[in-house]
N, C-alpha and C positions, 0 to 999 in steps of 0.2 A: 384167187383174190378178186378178180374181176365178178364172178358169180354171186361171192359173199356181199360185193359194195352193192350189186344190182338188188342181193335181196333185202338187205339192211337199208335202205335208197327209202325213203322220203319224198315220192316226187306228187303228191296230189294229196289234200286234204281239207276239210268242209269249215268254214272258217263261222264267225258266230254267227253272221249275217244268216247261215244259211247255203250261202253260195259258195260251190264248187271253186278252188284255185290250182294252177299246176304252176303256180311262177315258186321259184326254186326262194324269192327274196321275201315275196306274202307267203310261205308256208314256214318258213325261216322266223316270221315276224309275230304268225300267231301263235308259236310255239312260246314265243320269249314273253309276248302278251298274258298268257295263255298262266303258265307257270306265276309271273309277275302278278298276277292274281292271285292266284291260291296262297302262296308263299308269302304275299304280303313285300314292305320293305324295310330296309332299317330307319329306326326312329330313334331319336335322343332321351335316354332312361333315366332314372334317378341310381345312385350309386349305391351299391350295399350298403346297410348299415352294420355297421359291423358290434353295436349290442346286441343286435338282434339274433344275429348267429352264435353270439360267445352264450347267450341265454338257453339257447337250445344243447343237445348232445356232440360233445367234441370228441375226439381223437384220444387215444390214450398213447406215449412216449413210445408204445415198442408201436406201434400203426404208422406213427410220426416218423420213427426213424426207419420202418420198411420202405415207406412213401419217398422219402429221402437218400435210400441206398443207392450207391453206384452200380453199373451196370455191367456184369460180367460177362465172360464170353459163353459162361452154360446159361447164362436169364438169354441171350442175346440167341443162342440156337435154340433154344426148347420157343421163345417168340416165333424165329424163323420157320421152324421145322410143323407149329402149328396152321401155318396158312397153304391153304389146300393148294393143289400143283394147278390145276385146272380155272386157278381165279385171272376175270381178266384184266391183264398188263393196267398198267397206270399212262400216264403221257408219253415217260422213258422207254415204253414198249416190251421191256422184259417182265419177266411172271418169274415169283417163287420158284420156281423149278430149274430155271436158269442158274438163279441164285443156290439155288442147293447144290447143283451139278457142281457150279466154279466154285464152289466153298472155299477148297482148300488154297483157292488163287486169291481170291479176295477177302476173307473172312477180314482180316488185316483193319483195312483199309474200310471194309462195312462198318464193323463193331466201332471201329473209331468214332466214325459220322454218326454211330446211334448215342455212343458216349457224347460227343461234345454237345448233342442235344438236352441233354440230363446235367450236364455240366453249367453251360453258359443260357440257357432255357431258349434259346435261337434257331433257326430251323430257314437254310435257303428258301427261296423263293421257289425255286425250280425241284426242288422237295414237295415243297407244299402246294405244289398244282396237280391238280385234276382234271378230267375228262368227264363232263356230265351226257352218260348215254340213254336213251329216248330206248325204252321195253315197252314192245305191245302188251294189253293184257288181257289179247285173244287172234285168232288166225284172221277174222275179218274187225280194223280198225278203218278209221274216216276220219275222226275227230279228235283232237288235240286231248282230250279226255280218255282216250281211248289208249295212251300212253302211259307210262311212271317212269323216272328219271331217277337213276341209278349214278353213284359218284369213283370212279375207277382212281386209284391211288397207285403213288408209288410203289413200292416193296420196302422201302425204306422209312418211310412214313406208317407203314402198315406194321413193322416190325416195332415201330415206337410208340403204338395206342394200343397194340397187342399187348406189350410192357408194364404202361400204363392200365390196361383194363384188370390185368390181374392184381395189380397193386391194391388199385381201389375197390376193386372186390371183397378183397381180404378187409380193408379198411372199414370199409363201408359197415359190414355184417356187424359192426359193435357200435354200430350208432343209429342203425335203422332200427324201428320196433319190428318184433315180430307180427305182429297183430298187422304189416304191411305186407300183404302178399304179391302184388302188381310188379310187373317190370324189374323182377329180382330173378337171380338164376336159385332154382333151387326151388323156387315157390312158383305157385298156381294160383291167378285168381279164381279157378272154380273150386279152388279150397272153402272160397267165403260166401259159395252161393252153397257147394256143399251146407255148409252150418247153418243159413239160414235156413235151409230145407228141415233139416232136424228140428230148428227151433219151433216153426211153424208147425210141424207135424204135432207136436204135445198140445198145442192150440188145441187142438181137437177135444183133447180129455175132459169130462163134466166136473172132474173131481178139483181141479183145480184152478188155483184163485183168478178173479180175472186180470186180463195182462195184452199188450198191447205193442206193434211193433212202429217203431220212428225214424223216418230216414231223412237224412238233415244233408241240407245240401250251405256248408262250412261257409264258402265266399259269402251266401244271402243271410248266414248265422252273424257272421262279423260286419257284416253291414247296415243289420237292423239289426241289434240285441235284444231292444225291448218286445220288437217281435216273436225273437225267438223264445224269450222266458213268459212270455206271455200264452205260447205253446206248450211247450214242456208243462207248466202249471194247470193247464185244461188236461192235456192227458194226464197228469196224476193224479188230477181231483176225478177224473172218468173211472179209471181205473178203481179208484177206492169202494 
């Protein structure tokens, strides 16, 4: 243990100035700086508008009521059983693996606590804390850039967005377009560079009419329109 804290240890690094630190409270300070940066902080939002969502694709009653189901003891192991043995502990210090060994001792008393979560939608505090841990992202680091921060969870927490993530998997599939390939399981966005490679390739052919490719960048669409139709209307009168 002694060997793991000396190699995991933190004890000197280049702060922005430039200049070398080894005080344990400035390396502590550029970290927090450091992150508090990139991450930004919370700001006071406007509230959903909730026409705005009921206009778009909703949910169909059997999605609504999988979303809605109570939590059994086979949803609550096949969650359990999916979190690899080797993931690391949360705040509480135990890891899956624990949790699977003592199943037959606690299962009880687990599933309950994932139950009154889904139940009353509440969730301890001492549930819901984390450990944010500092990964190099290479053998020689210096600078506070030179890290990424990882969030170590409960088991018990992890058993109940594991729950959740398939729910809304399932849910999700019938209200996303397909034509969305990004940050979907199942899908590739070099599906969509795939196609435009084909489309361009026909580009090439003499024989056919001329034609022209647009890529529209949406936010600067919805912010100037007259802009944007005033583009669209040049490339099709080009085209013609």
């Amino acid at each position: 243990m002694r060997q793991q804290h000396r190699k995991n240890f933190i004890s000197v690094v280049h702060l922005s100035d430039g200049f070398l630190t080894t005080s344990i409270d400035e390396v502590g300070d550029a970290f927090v700086c450091y992150f508090r940066d990139l991450l930004g902080s919370s700001k006071v939002t406007l509230p959903l508008d909730d026409e705005v969502s009921r206009s778009g694709p909703c949910i169909d009653p059997t999605s609504h009521a999988s979303l809605m189901a109570l939590v059994t003891n086979d949803i609550f192991k096949q969650a359990l059983f999916s979190i690899n043995d080797d993931k690391a502990p949360g705040p509480d210090g135990y890891t899956s693996f624990f949790f699977k060994k003592s199943l037959d001792i606690i299962s009880g008393d687990l599933c309950l606590a994932v139950y009154d979560f889904f139940v009353s939608g509440k969730l301890l505090k001492q549930i819901n804390h984390s450990i944010i841990a500092l990964i190099p992202k290479s053998a020689n680091v210096s600078t506070t850039a030179d890290f990424k921060p990882i969030s170590c969870y409960n088991v018990v927490y992890k058993v109940i967005y594991k729950i959740l993530s398939i729910r809304f998997a399932t849910a999700l599939a019938d209200i996303i377009s397909p034509l969305q390939n990004a940050f979907l399981g199942g899908r590739l966005m070099a599906d969509n560079i795939h196609l435009i490679q084909e489309l361009l390739r026909l580009y090439e052919r003499k024989r056919v009419s001329p034609r022209c490719l647009m890529k529209i960048d949406l936010k600067k669409a919805f912010d100037c329109p007259m802009a944007f139709s005033a583009a669209v209307l040049a490339i099709f009168w080009l085209s013609r």
